[in-house]
SELUM-385444 format. One record per residue: residue number from 1; x, y, z of N, C-alpha, C, O in turn. Coordinates in steps of 0.05 Angstrom, whole numbers, plus 5000, padded with zeros to 4 digits. Layout:
<seti><nr>NUM</nr><n_X>X</n_X><n_Y>Y</n_Y><n_Z>Z</n_Z><ca_X>X</ca_X><ca_Y>Y</ca_Y><ca_Z>Z</ca_Z><c_X>X</c_X><c_Y>Y</c_Y><c_Z>Z</c_Z><o_X>X</o_X><o_Y>Y</o_Y><o_Z>Z</o_Z></seti>
...
***
This chain:
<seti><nr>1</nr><n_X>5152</n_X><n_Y>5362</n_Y><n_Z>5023</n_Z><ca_X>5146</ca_X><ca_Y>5353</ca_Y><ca_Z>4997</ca_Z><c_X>5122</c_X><c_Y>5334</c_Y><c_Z>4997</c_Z><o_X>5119</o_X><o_Y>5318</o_Y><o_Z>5015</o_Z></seti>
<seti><nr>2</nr><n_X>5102</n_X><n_Y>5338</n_Y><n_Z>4973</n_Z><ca_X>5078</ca_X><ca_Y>5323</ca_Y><ca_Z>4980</ca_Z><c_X>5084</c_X><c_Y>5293</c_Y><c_Z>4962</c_Z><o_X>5097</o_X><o_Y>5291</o_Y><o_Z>4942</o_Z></seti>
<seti><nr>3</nr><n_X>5072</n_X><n_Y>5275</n_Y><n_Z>4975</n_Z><ca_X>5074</ca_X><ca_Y>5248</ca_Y><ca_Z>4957</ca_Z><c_X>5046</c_X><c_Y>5257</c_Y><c_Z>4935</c_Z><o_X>5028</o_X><o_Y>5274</o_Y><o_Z>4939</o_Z></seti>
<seti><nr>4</nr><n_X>5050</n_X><n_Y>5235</n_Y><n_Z>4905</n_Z><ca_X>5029</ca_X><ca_Y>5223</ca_Y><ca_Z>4908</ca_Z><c_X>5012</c_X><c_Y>5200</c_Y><c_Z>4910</c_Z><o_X>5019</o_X><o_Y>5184</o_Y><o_Z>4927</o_Z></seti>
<seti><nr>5</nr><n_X>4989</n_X><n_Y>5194</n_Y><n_Z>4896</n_Z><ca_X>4970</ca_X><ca_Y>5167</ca_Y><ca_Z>4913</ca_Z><c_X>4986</c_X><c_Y>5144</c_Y><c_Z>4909</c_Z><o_X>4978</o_X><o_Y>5123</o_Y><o_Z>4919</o_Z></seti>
<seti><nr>6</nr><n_X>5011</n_X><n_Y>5145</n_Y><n_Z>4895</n_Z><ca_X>5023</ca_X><ca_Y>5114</ca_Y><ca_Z>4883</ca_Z><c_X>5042</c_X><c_Y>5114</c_Y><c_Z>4906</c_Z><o_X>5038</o_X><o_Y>5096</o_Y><o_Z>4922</o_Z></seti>
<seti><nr>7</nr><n_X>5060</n_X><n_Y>5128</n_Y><n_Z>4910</n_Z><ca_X>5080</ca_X><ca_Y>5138</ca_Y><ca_Z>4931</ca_Z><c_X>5068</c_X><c_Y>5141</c_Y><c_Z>4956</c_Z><o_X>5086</o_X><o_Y>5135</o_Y><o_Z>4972</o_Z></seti>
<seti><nr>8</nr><n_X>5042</n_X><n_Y>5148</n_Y><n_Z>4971</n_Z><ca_X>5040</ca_X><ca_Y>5145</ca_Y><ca_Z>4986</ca_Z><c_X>5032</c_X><c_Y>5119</c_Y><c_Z>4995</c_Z><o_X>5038</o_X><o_Y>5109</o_Y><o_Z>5017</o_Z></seti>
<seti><nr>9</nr><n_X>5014</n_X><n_Y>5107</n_Y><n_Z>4972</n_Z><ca_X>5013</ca_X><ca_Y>5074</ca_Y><ca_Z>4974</ca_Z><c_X>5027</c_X><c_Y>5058</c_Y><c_Z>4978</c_Z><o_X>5022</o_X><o_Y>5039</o_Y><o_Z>4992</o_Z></seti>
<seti><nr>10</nr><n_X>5056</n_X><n_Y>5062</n_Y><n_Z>4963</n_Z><ca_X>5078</ca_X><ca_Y>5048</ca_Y><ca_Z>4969</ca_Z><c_X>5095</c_X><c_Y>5047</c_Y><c_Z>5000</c_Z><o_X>5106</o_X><o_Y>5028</o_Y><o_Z>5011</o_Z></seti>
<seti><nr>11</nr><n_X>5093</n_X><n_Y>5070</n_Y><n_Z>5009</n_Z><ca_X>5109</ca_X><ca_Y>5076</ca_Y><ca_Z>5026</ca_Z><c_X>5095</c_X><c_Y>5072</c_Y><c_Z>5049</c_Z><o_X>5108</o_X><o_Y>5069</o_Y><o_Z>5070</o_Z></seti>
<seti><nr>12</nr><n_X>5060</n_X><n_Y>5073</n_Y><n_Z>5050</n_Z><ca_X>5043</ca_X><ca_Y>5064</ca_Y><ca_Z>5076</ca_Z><c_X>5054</c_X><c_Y>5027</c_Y><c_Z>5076</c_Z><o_X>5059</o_X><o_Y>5015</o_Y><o_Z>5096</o_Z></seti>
<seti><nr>13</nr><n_X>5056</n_X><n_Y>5017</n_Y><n_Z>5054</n_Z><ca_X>5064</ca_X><ca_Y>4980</ca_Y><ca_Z>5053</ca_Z><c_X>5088</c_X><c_Y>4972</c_Y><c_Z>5061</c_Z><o_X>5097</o_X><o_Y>4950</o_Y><o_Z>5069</o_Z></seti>
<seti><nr>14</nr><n_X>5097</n_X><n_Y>4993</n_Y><n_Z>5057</n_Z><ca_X>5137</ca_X><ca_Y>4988</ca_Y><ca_Z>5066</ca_Z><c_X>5128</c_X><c_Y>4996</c_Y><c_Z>5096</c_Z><o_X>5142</o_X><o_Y>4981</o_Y><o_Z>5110</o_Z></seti>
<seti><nr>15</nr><n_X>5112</n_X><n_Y>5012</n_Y><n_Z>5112</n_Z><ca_X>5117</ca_X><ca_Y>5019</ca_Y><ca_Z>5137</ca_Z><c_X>5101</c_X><c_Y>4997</c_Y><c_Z>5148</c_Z><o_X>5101</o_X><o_Y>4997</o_Y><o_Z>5172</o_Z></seti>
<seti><nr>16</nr><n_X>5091</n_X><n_Y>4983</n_Y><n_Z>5140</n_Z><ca_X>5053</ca_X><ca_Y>4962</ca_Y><ca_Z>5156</ca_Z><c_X>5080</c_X><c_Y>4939</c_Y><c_Z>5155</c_Z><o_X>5087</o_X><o_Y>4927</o_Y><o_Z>5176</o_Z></seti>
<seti><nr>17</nr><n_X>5095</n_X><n_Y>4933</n_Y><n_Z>5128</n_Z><ca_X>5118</ca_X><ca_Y>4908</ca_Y><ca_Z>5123</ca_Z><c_X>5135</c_X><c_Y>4903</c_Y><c_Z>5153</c_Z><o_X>5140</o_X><o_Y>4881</o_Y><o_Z>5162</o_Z></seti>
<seti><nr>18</nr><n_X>5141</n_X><n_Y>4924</n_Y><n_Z>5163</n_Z><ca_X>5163</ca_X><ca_Y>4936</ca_Y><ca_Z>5179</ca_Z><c_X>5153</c_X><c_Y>4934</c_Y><c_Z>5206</c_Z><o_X>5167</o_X><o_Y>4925</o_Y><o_Z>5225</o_Z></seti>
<seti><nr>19</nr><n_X>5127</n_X><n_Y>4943</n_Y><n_Z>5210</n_Z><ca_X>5119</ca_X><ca_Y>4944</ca_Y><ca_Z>5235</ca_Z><c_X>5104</c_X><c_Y>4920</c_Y><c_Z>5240</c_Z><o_X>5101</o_X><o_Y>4911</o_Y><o_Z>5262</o_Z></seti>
<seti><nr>20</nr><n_X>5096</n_X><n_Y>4911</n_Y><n_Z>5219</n_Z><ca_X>5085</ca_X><ca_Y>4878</ca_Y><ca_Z>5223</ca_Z><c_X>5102</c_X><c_Y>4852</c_Y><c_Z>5225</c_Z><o_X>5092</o_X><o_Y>4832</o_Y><o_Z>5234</o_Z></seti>
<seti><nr>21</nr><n_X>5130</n_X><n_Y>4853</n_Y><n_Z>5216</n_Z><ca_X>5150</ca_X><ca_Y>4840</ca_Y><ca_Z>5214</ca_Z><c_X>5138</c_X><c_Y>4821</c_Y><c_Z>5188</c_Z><o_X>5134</o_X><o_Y>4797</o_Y><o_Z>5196</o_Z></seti>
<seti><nr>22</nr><n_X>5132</n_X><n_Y>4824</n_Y><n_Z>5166</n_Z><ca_X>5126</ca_X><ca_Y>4808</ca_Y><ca_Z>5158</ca_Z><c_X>5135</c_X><c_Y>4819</c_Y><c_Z>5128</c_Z><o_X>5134</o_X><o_Y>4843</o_Y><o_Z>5121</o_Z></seti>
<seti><nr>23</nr><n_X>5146</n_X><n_Y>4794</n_Y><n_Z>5109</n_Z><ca_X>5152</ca_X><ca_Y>4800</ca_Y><ca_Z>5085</ca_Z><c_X>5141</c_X><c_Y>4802</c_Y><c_Z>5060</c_Z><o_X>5121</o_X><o_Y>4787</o_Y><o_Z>5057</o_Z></seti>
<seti><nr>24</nr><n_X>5148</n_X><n_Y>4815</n_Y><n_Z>5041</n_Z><ca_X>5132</ca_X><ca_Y>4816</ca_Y><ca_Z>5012</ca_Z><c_X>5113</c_X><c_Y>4792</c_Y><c_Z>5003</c_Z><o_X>5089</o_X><o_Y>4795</o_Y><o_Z>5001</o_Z></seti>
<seti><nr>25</nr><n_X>5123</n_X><n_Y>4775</n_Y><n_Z>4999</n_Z><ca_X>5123</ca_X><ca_Y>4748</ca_Y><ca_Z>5005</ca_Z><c_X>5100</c_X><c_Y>4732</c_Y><c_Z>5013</c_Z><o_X>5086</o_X><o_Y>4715</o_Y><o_Z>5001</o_Z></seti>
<seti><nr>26</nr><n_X>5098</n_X><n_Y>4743</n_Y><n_Z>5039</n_Z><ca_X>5084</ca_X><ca_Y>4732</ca_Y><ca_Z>5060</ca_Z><c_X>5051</c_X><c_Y>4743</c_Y><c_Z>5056</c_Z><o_X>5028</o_X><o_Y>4735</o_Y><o_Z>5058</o_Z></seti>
<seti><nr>27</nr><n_X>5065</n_X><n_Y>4768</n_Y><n_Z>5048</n_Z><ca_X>5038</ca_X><ca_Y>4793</ca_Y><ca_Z>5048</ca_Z><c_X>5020</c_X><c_Y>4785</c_Y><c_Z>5013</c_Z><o_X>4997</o_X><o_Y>4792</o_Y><o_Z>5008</o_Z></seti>
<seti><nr>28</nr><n_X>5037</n_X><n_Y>4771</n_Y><n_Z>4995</n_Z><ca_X>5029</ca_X><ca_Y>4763</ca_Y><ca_Z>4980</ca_Z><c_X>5010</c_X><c_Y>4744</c_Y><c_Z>4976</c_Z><o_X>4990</o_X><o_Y>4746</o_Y><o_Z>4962</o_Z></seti>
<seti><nr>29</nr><n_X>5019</n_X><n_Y>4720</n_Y><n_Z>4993</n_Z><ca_X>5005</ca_X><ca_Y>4700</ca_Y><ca_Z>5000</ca_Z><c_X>4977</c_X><c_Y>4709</c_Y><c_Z>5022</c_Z><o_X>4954</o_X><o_Y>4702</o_Y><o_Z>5017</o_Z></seti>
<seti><nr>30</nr><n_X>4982</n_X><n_Y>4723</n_Y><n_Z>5042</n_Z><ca_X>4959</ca_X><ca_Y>4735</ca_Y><ca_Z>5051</ca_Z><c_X>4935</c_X><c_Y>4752</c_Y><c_Z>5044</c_Z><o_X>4913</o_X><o_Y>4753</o_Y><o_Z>5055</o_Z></seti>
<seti><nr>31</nr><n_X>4947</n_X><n_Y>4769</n_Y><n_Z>5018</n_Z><ca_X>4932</ca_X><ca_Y>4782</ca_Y><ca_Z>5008</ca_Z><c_X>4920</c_X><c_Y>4769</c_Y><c_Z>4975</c_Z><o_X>4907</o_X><o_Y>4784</o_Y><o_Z>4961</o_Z></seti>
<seti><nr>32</nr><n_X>4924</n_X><n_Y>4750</n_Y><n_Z>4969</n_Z><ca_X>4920</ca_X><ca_Y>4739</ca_Y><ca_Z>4944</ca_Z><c_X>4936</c_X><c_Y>4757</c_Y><c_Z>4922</c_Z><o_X>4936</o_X><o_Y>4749</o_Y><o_Z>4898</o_Z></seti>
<seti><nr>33</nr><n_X>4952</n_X><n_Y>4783</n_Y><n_Z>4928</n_Z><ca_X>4958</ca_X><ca_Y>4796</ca_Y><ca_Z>4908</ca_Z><c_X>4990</c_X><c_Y>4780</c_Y><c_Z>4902</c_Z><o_X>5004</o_X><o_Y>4766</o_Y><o_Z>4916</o_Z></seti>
<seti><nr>34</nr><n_X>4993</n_X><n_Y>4787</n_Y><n_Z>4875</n_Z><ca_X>5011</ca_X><ca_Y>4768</ca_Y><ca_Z>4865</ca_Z><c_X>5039</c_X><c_Y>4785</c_Y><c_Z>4879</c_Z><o_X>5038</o_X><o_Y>4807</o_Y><o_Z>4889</o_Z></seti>
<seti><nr>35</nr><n_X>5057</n_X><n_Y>4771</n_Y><n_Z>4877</n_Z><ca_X>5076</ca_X><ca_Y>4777</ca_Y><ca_Z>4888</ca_Z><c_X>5094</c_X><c_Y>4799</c_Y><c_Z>4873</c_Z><o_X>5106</o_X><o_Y>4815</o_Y><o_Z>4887</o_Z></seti>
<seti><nr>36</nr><n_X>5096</n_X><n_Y>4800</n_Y><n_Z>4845</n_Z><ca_X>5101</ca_X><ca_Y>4812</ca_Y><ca_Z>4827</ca_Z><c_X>5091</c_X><c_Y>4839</c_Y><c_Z>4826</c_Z><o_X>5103</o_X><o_Y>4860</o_Y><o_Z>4821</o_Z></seti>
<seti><nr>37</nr><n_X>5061</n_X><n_Y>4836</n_Y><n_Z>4834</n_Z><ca_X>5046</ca_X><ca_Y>4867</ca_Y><ca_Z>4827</ca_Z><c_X>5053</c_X><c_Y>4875</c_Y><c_Z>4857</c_Z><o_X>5053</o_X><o_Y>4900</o_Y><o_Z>4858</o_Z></seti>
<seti><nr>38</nr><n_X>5058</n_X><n_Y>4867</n_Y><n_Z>4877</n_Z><ca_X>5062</ca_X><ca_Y>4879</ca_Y><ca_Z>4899</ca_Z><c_X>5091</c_X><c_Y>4895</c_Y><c_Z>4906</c_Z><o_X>5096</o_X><o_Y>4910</o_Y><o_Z>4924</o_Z></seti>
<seti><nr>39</nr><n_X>5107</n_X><n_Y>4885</n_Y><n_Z>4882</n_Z><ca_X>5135</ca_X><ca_Y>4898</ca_Y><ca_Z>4888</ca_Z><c_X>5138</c_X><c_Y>4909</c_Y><c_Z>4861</c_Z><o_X>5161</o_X><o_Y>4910</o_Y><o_Z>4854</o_Z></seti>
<seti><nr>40</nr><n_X>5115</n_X><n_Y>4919</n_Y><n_Z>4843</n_Z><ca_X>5119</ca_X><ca_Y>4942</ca_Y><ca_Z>4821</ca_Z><c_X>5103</c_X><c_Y>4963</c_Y><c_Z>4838</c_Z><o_X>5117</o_X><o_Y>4983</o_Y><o_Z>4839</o_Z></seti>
<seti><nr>41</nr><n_X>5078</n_X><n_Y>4968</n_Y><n_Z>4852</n_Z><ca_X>5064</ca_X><ca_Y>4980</ca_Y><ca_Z>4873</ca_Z><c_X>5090</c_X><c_Y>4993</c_Y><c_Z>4888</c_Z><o_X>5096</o_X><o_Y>5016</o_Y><o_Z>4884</o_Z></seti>
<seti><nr>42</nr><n_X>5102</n_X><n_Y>4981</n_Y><n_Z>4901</n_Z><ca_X>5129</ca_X><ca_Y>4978</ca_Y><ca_Z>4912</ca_Z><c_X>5156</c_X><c_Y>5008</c_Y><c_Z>4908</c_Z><o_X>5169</o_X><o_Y>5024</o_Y><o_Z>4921</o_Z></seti>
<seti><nr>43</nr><n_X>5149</n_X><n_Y>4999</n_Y><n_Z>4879</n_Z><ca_X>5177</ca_X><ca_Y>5009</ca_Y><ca_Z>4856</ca_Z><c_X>5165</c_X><c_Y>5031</c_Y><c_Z>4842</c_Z><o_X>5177</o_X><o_Y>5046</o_Y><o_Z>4826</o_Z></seti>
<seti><nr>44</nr><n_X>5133</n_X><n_Y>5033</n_Y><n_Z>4851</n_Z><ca_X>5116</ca_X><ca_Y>5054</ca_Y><ca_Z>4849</ca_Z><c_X>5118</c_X><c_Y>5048</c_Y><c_Z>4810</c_Z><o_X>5116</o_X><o_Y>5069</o_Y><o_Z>4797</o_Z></seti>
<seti><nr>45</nr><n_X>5121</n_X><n_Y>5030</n_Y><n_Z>4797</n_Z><ca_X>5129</ca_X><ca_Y>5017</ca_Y><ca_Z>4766</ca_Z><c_X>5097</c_X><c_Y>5021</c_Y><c_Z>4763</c_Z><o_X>5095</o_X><o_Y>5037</o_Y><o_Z>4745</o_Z></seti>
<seti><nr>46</nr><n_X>5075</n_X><n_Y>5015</n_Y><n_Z>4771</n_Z><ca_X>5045</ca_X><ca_Y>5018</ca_Y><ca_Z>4774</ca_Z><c_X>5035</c_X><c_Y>5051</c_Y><c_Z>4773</c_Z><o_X>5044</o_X><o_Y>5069</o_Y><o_Z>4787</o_Z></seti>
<seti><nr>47</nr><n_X>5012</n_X><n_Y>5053</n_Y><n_Z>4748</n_Z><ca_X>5018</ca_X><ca_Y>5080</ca_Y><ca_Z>4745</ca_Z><c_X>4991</c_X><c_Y>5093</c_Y><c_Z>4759</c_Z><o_X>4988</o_X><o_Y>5116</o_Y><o_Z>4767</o_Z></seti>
<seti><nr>48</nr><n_X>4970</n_X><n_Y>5070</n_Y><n_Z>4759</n_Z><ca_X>4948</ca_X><ca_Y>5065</ca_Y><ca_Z>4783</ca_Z><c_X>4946</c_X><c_Y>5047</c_Y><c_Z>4800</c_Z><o_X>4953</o_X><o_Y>5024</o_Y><o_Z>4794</o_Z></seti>
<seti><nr>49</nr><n_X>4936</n_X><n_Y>5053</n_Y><n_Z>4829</n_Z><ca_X>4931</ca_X><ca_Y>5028</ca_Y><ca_Z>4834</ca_Z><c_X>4903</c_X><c_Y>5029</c_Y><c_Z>4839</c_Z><o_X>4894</o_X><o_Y>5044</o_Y><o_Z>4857</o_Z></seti>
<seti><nr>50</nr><n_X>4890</n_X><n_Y>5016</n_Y><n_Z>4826</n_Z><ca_X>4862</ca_X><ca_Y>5003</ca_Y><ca_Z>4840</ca_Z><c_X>4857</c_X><c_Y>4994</c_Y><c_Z>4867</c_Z><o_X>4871</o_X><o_Y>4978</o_Y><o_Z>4879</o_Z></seti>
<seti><nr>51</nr><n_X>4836</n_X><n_Y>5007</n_Y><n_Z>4877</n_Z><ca_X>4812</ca_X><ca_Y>5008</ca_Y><ca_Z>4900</ca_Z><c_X>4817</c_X><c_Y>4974</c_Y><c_Z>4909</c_Z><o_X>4827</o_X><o_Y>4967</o_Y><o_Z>4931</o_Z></seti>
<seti><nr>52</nr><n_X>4809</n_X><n_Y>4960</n_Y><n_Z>4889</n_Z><ca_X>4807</ca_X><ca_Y>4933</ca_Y><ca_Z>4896</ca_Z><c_X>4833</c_X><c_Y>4916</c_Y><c_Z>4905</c_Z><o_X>4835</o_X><o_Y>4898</o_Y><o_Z>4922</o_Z></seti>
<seti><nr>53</nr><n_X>4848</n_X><n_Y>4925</n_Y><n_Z>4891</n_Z><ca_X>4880</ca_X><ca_Y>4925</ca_Y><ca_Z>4907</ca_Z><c_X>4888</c_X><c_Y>4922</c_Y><c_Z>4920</c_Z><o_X>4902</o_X><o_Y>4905</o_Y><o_Z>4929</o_Z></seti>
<seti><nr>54</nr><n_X>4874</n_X><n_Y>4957</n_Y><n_Z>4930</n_Z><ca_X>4882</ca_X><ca_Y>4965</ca_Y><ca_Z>4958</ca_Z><c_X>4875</c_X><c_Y>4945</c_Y><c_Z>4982</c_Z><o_X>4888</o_X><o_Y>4938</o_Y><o_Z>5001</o_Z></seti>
<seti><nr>55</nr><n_X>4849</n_X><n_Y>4940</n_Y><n_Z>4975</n_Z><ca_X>4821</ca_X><ca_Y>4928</ca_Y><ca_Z>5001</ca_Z><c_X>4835</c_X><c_Y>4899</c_Y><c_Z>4998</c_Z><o_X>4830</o_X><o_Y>4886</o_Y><o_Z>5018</o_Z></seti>
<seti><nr>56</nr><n_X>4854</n_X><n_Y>4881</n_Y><n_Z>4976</n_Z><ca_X>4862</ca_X><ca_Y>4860</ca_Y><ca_Z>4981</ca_Z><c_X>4891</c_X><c_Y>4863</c_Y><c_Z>4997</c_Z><o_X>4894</o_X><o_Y>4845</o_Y><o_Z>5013</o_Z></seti>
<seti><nr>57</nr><n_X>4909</n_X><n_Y>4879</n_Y><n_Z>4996</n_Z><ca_X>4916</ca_X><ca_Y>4889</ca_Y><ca_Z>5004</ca_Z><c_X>4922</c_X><c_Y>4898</c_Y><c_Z>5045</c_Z><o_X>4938</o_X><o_Y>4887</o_Y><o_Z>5061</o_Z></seti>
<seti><nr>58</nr><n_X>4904</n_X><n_Y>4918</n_Y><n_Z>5049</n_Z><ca_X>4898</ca_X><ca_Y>4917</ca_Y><ca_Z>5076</ca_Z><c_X>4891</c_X><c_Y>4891</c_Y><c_Z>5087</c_Z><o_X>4903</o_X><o_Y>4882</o_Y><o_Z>5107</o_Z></seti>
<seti><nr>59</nr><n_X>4869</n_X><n_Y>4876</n_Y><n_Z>5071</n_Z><ca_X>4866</ca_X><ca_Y>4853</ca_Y><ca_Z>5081</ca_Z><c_X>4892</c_X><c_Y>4826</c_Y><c_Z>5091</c_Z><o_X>4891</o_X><o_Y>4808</o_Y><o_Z>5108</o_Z></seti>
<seti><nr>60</nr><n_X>4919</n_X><n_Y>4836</n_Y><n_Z>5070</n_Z><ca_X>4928</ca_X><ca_Y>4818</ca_Y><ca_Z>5084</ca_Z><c_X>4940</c_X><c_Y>4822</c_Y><c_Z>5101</c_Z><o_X>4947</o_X><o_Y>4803</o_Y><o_Z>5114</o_Z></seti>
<seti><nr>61</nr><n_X>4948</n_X><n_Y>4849</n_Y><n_Z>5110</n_Z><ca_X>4956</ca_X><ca_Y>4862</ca_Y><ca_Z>5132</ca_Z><c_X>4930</c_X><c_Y>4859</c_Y><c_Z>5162</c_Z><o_X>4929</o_X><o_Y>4871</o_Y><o_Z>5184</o_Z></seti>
<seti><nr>62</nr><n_X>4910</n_X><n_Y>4838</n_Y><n_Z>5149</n_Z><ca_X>4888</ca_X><ca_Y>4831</ca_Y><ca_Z>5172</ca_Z><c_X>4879</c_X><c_Y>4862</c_Y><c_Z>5180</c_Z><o_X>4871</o_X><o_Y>4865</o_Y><o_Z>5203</o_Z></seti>
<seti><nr>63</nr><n_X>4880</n_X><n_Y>4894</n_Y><n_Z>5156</n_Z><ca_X>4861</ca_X><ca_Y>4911</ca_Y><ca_Z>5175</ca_Z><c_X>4840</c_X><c_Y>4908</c_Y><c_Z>5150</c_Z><o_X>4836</o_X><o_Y>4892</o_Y><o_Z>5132</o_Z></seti>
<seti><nr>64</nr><n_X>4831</n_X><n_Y>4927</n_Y><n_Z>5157</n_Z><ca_X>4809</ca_X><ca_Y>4943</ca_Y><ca_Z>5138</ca_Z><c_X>4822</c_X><c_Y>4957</c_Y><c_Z>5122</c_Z><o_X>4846</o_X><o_Y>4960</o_Y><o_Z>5123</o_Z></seti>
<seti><nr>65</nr><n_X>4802</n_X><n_Y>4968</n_Y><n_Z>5103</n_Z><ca_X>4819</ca_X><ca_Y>4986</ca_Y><ca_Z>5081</ca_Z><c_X>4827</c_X><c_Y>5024</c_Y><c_Z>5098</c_Z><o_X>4843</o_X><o_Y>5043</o_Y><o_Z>5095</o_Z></seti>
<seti><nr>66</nr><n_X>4804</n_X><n_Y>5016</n_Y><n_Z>5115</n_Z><ca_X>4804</ca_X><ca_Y>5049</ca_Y><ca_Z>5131</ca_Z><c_X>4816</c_X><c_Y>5043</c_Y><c_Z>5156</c_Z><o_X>4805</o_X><o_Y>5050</o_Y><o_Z>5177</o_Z></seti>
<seti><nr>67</nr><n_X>4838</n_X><n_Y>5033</n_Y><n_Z>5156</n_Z><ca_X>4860</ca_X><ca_Y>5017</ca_Y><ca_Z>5172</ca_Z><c_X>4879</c_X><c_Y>5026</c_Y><c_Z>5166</c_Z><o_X>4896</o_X><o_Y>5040</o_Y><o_Z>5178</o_Z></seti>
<seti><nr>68</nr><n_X>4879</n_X><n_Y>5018</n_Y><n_Z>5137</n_Z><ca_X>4903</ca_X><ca_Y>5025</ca_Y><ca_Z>5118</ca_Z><c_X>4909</c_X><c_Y>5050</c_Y><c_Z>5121</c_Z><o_X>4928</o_X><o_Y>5062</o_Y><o_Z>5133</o_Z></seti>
<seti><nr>69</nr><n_X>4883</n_X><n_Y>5060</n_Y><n_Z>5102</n_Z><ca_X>4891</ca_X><ca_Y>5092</ca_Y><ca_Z>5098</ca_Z><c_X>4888</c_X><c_Y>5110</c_Y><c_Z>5122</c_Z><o_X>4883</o_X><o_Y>5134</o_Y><o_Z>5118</o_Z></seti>
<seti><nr>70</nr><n_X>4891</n_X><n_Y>5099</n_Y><n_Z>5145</n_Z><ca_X>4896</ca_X><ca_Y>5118</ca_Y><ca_Z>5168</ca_Z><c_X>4926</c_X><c_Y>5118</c_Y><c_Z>5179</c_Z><o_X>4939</o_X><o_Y>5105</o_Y><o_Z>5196</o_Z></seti>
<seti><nr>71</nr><n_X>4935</n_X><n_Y>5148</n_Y><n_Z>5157</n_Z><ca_X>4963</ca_X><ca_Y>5145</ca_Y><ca_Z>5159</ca_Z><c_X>4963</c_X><c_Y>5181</c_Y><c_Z>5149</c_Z><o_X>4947</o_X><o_Y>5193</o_Y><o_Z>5135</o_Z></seti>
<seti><nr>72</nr><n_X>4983</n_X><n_Y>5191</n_Y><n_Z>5162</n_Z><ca_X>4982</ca_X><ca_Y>5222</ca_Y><ca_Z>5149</ca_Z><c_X>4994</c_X><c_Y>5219</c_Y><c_Z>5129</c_Z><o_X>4997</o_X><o_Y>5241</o_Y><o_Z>5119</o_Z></seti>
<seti><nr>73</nr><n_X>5005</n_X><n_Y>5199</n_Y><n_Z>5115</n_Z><ca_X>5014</ca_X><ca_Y>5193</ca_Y><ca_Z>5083</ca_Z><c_X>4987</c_X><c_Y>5200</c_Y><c_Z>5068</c_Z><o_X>4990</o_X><o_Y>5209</o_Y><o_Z>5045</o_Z></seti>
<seti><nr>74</nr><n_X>4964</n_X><n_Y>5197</n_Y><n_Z>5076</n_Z><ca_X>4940</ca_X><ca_Y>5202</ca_Y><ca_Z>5057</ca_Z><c_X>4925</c_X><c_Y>5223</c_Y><c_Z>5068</c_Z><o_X>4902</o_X><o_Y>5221</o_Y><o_Z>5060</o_Z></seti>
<seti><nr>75</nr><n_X>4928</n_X><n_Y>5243</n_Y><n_Z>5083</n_Z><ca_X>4919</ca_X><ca_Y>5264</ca_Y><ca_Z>5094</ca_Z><c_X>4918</c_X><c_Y>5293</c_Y><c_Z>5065</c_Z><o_X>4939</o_X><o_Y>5306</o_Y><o_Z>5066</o_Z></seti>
<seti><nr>76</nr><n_X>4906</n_X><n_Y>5297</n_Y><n_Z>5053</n_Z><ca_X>4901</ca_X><ca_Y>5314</ca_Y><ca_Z>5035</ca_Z><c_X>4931</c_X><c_Y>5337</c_Y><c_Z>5034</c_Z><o_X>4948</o_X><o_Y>5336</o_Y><o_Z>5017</o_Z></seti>
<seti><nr>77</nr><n_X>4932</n_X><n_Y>5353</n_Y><n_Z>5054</n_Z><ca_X>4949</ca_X><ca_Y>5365</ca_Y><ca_Z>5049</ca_Z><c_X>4973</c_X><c_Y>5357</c_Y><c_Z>5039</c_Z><o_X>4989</o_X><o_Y>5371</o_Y><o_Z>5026</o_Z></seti>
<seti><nr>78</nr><n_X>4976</n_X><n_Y>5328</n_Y><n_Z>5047</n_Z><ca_X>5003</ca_X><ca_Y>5316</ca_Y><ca_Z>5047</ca_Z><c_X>5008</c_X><c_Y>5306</c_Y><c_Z>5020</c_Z><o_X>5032</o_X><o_Y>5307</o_Y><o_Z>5016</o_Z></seti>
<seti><nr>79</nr><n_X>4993</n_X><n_Y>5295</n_Y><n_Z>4997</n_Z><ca_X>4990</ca_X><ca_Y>5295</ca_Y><ca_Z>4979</ca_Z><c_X>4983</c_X><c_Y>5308</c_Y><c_Z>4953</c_Z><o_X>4960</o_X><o_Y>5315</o_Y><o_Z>4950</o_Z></seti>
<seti><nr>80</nr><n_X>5001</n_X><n_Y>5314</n_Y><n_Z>4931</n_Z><ca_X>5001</ca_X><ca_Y>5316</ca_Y><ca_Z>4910</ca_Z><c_X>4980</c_X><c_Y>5308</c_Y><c_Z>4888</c_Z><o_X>4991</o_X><o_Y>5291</o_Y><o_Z>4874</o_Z></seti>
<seti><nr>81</nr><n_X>4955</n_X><n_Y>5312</n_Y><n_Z>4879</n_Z><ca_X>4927</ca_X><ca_Y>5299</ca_Y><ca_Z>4872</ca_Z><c_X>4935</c_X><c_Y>5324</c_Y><c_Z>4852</c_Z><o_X>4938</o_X><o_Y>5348</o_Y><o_Z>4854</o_Z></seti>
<seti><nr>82</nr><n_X>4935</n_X><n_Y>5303</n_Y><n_Z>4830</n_Z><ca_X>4937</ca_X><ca_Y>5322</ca_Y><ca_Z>4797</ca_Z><c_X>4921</c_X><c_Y>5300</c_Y><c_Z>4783</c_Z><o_X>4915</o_X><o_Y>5301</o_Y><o_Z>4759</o_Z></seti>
***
């Protein structure tokens, strides 16, 4: 089943959460994104997410944004793009 860009966004942040040991929370405070928009992103409740987001985002996960999206969660086939 293919994700799409909201769902795979969500689900690359729940896996970086997990493997970084680090919480919503935490990632909030690191990333300047509010804590709130990070757990509607989350709940996939967000019906875009913005580029700029994203790049605050990766950032607090300390990668890049092409850090991020190196995940077969965003690999074309794997995704649903309507």
């Amino acid at each position: 089943m293919k994700n799409n860009v909201n769902r795979a966004v969500a689900l690359r942040i729940v896996e970086l959460l997990k493997e970084k040991n680090i919480t919503q929370y935490r990632l909030a405070m690191n990333s300047g994104v509010t804590h709130s928009t990070l757990k509607n992103i989350i709940h996939e409740t967000v019906k875009d997410n913005l580029l700029s987001t994203i790049i605050l985002i990766a950032g607090g996960f300390d990668m890049t944004v092409s850090e991020f999206l190196d995940s077969s969660l965003f690999l074309e086939e794997n995704l649903n793009i309507d």
